[in-house]
LOMAR-340302 format. One record per residue (C-alpha): x, y, z; residue in three letters. Coordinates in pm, whole numbers. Layout:
N
{u->X v->Y w->Z aa->ALA};
...
//
This chain:
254
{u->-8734 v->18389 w->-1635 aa->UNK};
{u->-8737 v->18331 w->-1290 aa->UNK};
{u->-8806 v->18607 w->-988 aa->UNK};
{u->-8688 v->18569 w->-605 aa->UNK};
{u->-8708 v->18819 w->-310 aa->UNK};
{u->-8363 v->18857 w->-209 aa->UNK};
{u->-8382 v->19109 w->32 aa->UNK};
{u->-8725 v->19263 w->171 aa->UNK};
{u->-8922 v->19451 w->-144 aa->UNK};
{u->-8532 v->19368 w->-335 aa->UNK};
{u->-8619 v->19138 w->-622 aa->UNK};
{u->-8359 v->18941 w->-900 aa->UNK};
{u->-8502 v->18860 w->-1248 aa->UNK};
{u->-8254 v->18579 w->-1354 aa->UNK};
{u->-8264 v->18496 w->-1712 aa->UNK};
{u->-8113 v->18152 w->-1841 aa->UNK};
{u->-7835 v->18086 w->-2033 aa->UNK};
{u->-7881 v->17968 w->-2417 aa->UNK};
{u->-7675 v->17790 w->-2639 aa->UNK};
{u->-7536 v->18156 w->-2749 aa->UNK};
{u->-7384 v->18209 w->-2409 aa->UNK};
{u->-7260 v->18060 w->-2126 aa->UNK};
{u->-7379 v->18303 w->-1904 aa->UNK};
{u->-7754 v->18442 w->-1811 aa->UNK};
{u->-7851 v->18772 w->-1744 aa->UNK};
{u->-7969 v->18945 w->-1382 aa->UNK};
{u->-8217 v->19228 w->-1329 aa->UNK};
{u->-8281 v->19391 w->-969 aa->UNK};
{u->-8593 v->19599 w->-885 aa->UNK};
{u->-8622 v->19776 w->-551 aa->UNK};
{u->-8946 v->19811 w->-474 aa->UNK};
{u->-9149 v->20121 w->-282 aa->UNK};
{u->-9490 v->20247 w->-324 aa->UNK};
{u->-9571 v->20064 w->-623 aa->UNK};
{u->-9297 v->20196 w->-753 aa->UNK};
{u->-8939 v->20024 w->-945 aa->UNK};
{u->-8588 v->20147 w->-926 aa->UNK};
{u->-8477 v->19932 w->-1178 aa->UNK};
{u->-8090 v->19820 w->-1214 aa->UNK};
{u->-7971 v->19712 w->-1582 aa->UNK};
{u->-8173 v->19636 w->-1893 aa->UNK};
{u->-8043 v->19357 w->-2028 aa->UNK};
{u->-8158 v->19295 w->-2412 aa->UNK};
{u->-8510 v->19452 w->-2551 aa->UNK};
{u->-8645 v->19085 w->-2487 aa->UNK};
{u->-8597 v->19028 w->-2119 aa->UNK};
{u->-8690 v->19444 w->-2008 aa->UNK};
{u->-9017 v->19367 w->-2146 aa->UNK};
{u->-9087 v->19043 w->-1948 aa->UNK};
{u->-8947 v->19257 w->-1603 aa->UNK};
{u->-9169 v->19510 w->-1700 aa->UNK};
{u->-9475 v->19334 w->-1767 aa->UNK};
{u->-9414 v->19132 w->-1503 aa->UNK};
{u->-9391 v->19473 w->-1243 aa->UNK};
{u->-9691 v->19642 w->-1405 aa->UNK};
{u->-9827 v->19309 w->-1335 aa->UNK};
{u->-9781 v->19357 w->-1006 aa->UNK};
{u->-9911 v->19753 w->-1034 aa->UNK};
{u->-9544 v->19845 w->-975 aa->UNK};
{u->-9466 v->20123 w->-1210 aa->UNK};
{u->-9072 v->20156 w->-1314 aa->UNK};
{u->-8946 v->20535 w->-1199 aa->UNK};
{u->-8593 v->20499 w->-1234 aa->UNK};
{u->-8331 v->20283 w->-1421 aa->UNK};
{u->-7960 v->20266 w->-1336 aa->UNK};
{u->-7703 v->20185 w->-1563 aa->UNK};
{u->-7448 v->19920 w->-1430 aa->UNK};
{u->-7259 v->20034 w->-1736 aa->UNK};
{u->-7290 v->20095 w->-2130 aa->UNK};
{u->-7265 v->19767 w->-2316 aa->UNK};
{u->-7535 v->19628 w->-2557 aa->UNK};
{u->-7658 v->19346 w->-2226 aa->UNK};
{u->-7706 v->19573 w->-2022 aa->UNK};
{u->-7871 v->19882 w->-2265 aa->UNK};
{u->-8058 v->19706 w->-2540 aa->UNK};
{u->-8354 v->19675 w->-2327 aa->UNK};
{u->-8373 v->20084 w->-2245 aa->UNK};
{u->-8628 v->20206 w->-2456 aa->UNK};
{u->-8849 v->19971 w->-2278 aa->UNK};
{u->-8793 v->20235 w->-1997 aa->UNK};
{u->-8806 v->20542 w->-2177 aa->UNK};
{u->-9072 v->20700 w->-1950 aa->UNK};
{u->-8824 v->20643 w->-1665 aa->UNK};
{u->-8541 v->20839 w->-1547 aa->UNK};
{u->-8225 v->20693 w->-1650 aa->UNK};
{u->-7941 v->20727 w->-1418 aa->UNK};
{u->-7559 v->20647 w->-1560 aa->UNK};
{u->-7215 v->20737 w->-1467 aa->UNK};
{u->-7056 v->21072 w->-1548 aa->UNK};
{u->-6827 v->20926 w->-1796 aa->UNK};
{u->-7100 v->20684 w->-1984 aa->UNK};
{u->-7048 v->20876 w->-2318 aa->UNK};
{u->-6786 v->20716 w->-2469 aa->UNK};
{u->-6906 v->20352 w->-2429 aa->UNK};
{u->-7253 v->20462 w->-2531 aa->UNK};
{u->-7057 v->20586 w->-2856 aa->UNK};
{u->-6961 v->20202 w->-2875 aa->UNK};
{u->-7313 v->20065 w->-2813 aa->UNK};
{u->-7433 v->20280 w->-3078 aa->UNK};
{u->-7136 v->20159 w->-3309 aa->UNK};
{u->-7156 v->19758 w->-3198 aa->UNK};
{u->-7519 v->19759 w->-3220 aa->UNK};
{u->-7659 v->20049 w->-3447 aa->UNK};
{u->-8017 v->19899 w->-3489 aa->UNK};
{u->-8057 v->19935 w->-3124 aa->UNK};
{u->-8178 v->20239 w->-2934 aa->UNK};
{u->-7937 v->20282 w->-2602 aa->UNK};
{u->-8099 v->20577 w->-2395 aa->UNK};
{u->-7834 v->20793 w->-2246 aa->UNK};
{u->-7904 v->20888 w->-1938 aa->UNK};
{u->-8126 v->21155 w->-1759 aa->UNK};
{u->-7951 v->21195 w->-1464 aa->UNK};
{u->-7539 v->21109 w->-1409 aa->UNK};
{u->-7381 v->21035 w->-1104 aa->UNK};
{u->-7013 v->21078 w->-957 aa->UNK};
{u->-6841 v->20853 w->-694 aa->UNK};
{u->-6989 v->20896 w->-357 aa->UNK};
{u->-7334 v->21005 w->-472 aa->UNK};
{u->-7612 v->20876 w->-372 aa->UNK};
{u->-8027 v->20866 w->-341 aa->UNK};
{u->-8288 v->20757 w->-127 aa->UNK};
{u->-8564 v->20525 w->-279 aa->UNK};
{u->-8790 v->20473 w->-27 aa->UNK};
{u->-8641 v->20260 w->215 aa->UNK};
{u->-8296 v->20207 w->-9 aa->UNK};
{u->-7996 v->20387 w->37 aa->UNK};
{u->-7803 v->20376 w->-318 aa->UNK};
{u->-7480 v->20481 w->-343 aa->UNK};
{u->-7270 v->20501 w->-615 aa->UNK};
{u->-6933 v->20396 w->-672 aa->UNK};
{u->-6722 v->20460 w->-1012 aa->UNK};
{u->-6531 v->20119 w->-1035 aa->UNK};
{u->-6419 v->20110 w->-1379 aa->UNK};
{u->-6188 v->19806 w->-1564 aa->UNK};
{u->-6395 v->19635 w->-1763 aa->UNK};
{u->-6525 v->19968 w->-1909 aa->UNK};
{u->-6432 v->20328 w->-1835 aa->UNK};
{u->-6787 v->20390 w->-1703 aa->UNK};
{u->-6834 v->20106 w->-1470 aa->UNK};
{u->-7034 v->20173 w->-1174 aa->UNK};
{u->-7086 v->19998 w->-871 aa->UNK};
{u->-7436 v->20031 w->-651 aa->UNK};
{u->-7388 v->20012 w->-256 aa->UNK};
{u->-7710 v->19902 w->-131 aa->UNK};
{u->-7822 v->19996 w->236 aa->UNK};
{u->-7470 v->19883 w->292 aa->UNK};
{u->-7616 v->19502 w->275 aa->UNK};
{u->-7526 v->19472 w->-64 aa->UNK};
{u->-7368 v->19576 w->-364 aa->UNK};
{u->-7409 v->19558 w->-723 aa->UNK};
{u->-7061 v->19513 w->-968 aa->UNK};
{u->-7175 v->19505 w->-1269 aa->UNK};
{u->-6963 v->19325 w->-1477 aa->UNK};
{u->-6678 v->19352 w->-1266 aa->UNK};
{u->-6703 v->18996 w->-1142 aa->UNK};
{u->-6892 v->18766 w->-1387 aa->UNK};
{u->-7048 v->18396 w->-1315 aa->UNK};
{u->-7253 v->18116 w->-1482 aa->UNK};
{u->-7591 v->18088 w->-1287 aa->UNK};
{u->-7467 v->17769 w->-1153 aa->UNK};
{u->-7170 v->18011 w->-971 aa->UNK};
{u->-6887 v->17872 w->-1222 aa->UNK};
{u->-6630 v->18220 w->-1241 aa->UNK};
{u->-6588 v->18363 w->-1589 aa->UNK};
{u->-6327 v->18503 w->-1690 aa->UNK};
{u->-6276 v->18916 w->-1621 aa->UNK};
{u->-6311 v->19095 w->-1944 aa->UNK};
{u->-6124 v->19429 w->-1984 aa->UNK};
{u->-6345 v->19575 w->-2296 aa->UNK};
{u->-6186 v->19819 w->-2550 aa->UNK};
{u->-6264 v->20093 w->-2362 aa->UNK};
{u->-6164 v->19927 w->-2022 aa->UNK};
{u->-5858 v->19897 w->-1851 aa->UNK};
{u->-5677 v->19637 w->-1670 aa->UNK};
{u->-5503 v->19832 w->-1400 aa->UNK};
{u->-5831 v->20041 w->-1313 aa->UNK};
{u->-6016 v->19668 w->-1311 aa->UNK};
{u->-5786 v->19580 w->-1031 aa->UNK};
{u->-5798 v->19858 w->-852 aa->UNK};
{u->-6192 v->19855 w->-839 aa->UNK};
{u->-6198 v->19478 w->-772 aa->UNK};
{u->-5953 v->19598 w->-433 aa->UNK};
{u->-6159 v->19863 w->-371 aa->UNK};
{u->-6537 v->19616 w->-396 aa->UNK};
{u->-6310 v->19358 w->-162 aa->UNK};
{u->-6241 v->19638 w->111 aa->UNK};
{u->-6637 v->19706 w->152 aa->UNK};
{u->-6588 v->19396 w->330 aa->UNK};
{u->-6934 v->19334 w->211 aa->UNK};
{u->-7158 v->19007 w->272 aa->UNK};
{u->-7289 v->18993 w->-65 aa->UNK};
{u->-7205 v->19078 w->-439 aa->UNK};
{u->-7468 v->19149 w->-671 aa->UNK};
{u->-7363 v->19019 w->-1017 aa->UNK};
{u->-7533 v->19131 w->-1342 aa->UNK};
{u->-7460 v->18786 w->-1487 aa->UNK};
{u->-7453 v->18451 w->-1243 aa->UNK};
{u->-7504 v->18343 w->-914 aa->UNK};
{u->-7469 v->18622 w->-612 aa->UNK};
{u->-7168 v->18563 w->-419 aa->UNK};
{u->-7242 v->18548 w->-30 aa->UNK};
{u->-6997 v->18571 w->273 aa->UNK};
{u->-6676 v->18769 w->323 aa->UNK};
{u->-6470 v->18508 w->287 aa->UNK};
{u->-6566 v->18376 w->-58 aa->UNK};
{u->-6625 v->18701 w->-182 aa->UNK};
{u->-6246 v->18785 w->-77 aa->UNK};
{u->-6092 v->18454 w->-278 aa->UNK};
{u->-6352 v->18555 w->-648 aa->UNK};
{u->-6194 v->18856 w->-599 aa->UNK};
{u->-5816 v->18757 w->-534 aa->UNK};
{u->-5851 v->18494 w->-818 aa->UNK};
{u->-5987 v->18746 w->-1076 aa->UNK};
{u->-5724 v->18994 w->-980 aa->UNK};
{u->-5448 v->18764 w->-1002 aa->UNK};
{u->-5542 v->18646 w->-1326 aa->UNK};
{u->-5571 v->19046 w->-1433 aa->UNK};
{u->-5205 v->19099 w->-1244 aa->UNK};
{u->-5036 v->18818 w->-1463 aa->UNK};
{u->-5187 v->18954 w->-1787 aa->UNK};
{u->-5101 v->19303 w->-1725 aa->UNK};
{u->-4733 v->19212 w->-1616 aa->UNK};
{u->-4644 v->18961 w->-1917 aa->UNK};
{u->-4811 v->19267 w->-2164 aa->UNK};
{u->-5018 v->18989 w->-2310 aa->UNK};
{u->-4760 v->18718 w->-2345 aa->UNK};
{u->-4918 v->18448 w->-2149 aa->UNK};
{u->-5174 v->18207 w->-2237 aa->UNK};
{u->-5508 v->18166 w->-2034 aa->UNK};
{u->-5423 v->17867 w->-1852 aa->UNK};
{u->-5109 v->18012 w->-1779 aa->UNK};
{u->-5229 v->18363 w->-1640 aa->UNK};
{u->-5464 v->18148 w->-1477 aa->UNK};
{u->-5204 v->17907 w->-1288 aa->UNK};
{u->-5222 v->18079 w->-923 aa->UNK};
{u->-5607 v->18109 w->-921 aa->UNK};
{u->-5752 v->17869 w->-603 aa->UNK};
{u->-6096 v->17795 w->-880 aa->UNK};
{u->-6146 v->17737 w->-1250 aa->UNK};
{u->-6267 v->17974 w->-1516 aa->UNK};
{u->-6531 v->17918 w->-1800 aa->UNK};
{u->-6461 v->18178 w->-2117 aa->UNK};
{u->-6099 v->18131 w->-2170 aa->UNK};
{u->-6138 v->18229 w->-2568 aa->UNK};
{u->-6231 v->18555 w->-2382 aa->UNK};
{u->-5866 v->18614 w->-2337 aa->UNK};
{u->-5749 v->18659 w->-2709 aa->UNK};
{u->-5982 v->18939 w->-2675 aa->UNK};
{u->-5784 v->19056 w->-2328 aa->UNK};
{u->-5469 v->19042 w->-2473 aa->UNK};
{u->-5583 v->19294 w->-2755 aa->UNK};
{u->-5496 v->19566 w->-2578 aa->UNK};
{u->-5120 v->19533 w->-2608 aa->UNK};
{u->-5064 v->19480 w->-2950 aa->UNK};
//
């Protein structure tokens, strides 16, 4: 594990990749007070290390956001069970899935839902929250202090910044992915949070991880599933790691 400052009292657990996966795993604390608004779980194994390492610190964790209901980012949420846990309105049916994909696993609903345009204060943190579902029907997106803003799994990287591919889970939905990925790229924001890989900084290179991912998503969606990876892929500017995650794409129209 490995912990930066990205942002004044805004801190990013990253968590390697292992020969299981090609991709690591991000956790974001906001700190105030001695006190943790943490974003996303990950597994049981790497919420304990962010939580030993806060109480550590003689941070306690208050509240836990939920980027989204999928066993990497909810396995670790009984580690957090004395917090609030804050998901979207519409987590229920992919926390029906965790539970299914991953029954020997306790995945905390949540305490607290939020709608699009909500939002809190934490201390010096504005968080608002965005409903940008796609990859799952509950998908949220967290607007910080309009500096940054988490996706989720919307966009997905190695930790060395290599693009994976977009995933449109069972529950998920490729037009709703592209219209969220529009919707993150008008923010016109300097910086995307990702929940796995390398944060993606400036406008401009923000704008072309976007317009790659959706025209890979745009080329599925209007061959129904017909094309290969490296053919729905043909247009994009950068390469993509995960292509076997395609089969799983294509899925959805047969």
């Amino acid at each position: 594990m490995k912990k930066t400052e990205i942002g004044e009292d805004l801190y990013q657990y990253i968590f390697p990749e292992d020969e299981n996966r090609v991709y690591g795993f991000n956790i974001f604390a906001l700190i105030h007070d001695n006190k943790a608004l943490v974003i996303d779980t990950a597994y049981m194994e790497q919420a304990q290390m962010v939580r030993k390492d806060l109480e550590e610190n003689g941070i306690k964790p208050e509240m836990v956001f939920i980027s989204h209901y999928h066993p990497d980012h909810t396995g670790g949420s009984e580690v957090f069970k004395d917090c609030e846990i804050i998901g979207s309105v519409d987590y229920e049916e992919s926390l029906n899935y965790c539970k299914s994909w991953s029954p020997d696993t306790v995945h905390l609903a949540p305490t607290r839902v939020m709608a699009d345009g909500d939002s809190l204060d934490f201390g010096p943190f504005h968080v608002k929250v965005l409903q940008t579902p796609g990859h799952s029907s509950c998908s949220i997106s967290l607007v910080l202090n309009d500096q940054w803003v988490h996706v989720g799994d919307l966009v997905m990287a190695s930790n060395h910044g290599e693009g994976l591919l977009p995933v449109v889970a069972v529950n998920g939905s490729f037009e709703e992915h592209i219209r969220s990925l529009k919707r993150i790229k008008n923010l016109g924001m300097e910086k995307l949070l990702l929940a796995h890989g390398k944060t993606i900084e400036g406008k401009e290179k923000i704008a072309v991880e976007i317009d790659d991912r959706v025209s890979y998503l745009n080329k599925v969606l209007e061959s129904k599933g017909t094309l290969t990876a490296e053919e729905s892929l043909q247009d994009c500017t950068r390469k993509f790691l995960c292509h076997q995650w395609h089969n799983s794409n294509i899925k959805k129209f047969t």
